[in-house]
C-alpha positions as semicolon CSV with decimal commas, in nm:
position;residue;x (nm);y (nm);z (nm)
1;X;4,675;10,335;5,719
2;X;4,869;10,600;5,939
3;X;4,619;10,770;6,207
4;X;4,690;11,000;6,495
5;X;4,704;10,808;6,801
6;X;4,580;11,133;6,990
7;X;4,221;11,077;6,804
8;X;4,210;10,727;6,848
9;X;4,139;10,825;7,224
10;X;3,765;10,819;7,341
11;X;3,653;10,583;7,067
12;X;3,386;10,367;7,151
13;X;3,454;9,976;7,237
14;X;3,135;9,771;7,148
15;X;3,158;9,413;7,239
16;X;2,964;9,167;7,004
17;X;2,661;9,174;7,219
18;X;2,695;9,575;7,274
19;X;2,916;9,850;7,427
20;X;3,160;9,813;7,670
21;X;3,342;10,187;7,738
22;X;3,548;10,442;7,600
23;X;3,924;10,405;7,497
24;X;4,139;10,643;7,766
25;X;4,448;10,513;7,731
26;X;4,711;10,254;7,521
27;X;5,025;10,084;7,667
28;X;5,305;10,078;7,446
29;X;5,603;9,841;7,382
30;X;5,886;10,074;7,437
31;X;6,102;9,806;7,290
32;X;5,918;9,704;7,007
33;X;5,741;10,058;6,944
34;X;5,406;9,846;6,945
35;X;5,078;9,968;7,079
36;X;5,025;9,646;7,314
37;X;4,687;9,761;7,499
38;X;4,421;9,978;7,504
39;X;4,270;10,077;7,801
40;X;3,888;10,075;7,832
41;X;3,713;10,319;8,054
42;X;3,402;10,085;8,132
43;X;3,217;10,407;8,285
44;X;3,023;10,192;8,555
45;X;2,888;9,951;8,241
46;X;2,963;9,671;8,608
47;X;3,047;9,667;8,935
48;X;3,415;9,656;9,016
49;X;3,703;9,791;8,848
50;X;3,595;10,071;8,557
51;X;3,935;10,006;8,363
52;X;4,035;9,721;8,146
53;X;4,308;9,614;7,916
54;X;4,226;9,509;7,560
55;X;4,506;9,366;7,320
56;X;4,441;9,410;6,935
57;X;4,477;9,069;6,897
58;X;4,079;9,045;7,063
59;X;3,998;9,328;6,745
60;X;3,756;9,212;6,512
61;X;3,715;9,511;6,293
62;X;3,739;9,915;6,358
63;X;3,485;10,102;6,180
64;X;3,690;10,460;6,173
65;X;3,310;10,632;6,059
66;X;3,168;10,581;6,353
67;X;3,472;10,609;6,560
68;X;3,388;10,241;6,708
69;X;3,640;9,946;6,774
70;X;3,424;9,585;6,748
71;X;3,591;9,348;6,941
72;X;3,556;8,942;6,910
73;X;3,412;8,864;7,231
74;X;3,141;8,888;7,433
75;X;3,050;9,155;7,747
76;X;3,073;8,851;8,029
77;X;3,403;8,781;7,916
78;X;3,507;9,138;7,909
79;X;3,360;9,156;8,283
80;X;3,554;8,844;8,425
81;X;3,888;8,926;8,250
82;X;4,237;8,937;8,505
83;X;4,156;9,333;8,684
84;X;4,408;9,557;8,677
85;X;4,572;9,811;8,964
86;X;4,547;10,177;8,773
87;X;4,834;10,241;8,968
88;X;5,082;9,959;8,954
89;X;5,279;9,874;8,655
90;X;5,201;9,598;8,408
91;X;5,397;9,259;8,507
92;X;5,478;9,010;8,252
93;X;5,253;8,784;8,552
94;X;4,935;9,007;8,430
95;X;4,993;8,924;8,042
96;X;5,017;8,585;8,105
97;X;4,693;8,564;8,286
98;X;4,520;8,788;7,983
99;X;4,630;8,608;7,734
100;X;4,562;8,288;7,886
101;X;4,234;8,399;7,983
102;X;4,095;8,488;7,610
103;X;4,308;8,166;7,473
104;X;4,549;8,313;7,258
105;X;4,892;8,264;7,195
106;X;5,133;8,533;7,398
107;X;5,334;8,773;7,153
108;X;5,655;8,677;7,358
109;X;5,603;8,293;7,276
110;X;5,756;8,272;6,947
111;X;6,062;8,502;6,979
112;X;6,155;8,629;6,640
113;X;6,252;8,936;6,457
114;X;5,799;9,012;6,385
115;X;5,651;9,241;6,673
116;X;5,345;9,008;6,694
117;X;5,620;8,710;6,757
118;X;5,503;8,486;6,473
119;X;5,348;8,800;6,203
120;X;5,316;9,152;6,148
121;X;4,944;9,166;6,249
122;X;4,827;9,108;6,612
123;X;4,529;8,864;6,438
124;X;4,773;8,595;6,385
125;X;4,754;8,515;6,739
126;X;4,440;8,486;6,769
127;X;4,402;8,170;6,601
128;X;4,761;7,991;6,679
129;X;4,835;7,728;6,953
130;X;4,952;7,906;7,241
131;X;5,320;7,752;7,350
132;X;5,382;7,727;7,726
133;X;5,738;7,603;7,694
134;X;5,857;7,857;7,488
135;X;5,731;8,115;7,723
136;X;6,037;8,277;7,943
137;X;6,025;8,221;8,343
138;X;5,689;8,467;8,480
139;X;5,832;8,798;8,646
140;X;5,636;8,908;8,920
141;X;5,730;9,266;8,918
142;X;5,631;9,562;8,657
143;X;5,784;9,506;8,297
144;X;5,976;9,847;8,236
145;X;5,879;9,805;7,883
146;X;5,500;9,854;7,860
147;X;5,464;10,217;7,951
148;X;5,104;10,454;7,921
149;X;5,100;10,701;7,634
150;X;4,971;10,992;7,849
151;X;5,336;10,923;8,059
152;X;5,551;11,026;7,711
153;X;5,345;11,262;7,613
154;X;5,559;11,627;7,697
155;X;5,890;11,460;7,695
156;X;6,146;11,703;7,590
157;X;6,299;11,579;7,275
158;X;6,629;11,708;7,259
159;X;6,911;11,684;6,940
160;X;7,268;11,678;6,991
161;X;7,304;12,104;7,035
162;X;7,010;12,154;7,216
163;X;6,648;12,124;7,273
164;X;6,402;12,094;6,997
165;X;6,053;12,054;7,108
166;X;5,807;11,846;7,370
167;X;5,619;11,471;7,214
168;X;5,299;11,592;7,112
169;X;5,150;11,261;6,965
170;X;5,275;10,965;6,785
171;X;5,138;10,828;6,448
172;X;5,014;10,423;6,470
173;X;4,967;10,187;6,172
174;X;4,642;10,068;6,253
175;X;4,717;9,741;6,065
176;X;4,987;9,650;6,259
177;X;4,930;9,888;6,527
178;X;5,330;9,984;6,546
179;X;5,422;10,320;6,631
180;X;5,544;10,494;6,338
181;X;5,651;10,833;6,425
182;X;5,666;11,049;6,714
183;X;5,485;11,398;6,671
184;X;5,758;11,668;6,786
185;X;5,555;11,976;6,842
186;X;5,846;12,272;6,848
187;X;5,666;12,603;6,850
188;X;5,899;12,670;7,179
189;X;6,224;12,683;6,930
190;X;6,056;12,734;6,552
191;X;5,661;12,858;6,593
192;X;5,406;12,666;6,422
193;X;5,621;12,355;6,310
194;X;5,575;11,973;6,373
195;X;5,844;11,724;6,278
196;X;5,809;11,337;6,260
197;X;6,087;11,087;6,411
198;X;6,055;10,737;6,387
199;X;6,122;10,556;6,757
200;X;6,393;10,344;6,605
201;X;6,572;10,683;6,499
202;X;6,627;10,799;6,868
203;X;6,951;10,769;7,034
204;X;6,802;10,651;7,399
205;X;6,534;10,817;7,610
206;X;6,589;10,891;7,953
207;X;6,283;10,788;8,095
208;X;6,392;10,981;8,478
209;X;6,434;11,305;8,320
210;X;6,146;11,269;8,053
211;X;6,361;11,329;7,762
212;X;6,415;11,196;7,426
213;X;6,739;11,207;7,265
214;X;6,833;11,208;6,888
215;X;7,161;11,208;6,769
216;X;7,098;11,493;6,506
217;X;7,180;11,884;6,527
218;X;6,864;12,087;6,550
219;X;6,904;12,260;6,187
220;X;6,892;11,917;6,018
221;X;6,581;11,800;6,197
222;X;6,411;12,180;6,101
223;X;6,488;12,117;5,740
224;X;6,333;11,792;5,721
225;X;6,013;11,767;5,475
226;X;5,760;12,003;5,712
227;X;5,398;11,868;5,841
228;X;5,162;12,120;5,739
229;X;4,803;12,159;5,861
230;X;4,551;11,910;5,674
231;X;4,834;11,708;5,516
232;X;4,881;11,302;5,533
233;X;5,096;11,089;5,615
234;X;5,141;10,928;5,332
235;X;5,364;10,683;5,153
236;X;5,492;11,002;4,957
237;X;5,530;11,190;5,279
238;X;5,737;10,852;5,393
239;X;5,954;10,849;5,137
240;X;6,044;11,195;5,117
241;X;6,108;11,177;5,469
242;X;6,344;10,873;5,464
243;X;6,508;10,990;5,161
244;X;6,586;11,337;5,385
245;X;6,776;11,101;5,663
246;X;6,913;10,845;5,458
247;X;6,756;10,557;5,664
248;X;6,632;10,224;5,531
249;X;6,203;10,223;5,520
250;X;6,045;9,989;5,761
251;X;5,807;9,859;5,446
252;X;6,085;9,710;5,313
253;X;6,168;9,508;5,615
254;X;5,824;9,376;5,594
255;X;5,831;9,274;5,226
256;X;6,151;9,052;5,294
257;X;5,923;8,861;5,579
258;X;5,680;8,764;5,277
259;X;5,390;9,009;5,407
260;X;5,194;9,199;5,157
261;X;5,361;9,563;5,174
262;X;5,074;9,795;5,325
263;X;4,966;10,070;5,118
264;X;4,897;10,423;5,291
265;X;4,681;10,606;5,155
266;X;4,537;10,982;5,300
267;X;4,360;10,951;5,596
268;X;4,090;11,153;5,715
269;X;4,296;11,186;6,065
270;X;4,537;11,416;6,033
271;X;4,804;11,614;6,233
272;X;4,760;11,928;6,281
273;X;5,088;12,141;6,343
């Protein structure tokens, strides 16, 4: 299913022997366009550092009713996982201690065209061997491609003949937990209008001057199916969408590497232009 990243925020993270925080943040692959961590705002649960990194692959169920995320693992081992510096970038040094520390297999291992490096969902790692020789040489400084949602939200998304609008959310298969789309929020330029782009459709971002780019004039992107209040994102939506740009759907992709094509159907979350 397709949900609004924005609402995902503030969830509640319940460990299997009872809460740990609130979600407050996610660090995303700016490669891959995969949601890689969420930050959990422990709220003084311990002493010590209030802010830890979960990876999907520790999820053992969400239970979207009550707004909860269940993860497989106990309090303790929440508590004694590798800290993190709130103000220092993630290092590749970091992941490797995470991962190691819970005992699953790093999604860099395998290599591969997948964007959980041996599957499509994050839970195949946490029951595979974990490879050290196929892991690359540790980097000691931040990886420039794990960046905080809260920094791209407000880039200026501009087309080829001029600005268009400011990143206003991004929509997340929560199977997967891939970014989808990227909410473009352009009442500055046409009042009242949102417009999804998928990552992969962006000609670079320029992550000095906040700003992502898209090959497109502005009248093509303003003609493109609309996203009115209270509607889906659906697989209809999808389709009409991709149709509109003439791109190749992402399901597809995923059929041809054997997985079971996901079926979206209306979520309760929606976007709100």
């Amino acid at each position: 299913m397709l949900r609004s990243l924005k609402t995902l925020e503030g969830y509640h993270v319940s460990a299997t022997d009872g809460g740990v925080g609130k979600v407050s943040d996610f660090f995303v692959d700016d490669q891959r366009w995969v949601i890689r961590y969420l930050v959990v705002d422990t709220g003084g649960f311990w002493k010590g550092p209030h802010r830890v990194l979960i990876s999907p692959v520790g999820f053992r169920r969400v239970d979207w009713s009550t707004r909860t995320l269940h993860l497989a693992m106990t309090r303790s081992k929440i508590k004694g996982s590798p800290s993190v510096d709130a103000h220092e970038p993630l290092s590749r040094r970091f992941e490797r201690e995470h991962f190691h520390y819970y005992g699953w297999s790093p999604y860099w291992a395998f290599g591969g065209s997948m964007d959980w490096g041996i599957g499509l969902s994050p839970s195949v790692l946490a029951s595979s061997a974990r490879s050290k020789a196929s892991e690359p040489k540790e980097q000691e400084s931040g990886d420039p491609h794990l960046r905080s949602i809260h920094e791209l939200l407000g880039y200026r998304v501009e087309g080829n003949d001029g600005a268009i609008g400011d990143v206003d959310d991004f929509i997340v298969d929560d199977a997967a937990w891939s970014i989808r789309y990227l909410v473009v929020d352009t009442s500055n330029w046409w009042f009242g209008n949102k417009v999804l782009v998928a990552p992969r459709w962006t000609d670079k971002i320029g992550w000095l001057e906040r700003t992502v780019y898209l090959s497109l004039p502005r009248e093509t992107i303003k003609h493109s199916p609309q996203l009115h209040a209270n509607d889906p994102v659906n697989r209809e939506y999808e389709e009409r969408l991709y149709d509109y740009y003439g791109r190749p759907v992402y399901w597809a992709a995923d059929e041809r590497d054997d997985e079971p094509a996901e079926e979206v159907a209306p979520t309760d979350e929606h976007v709100s232009p």
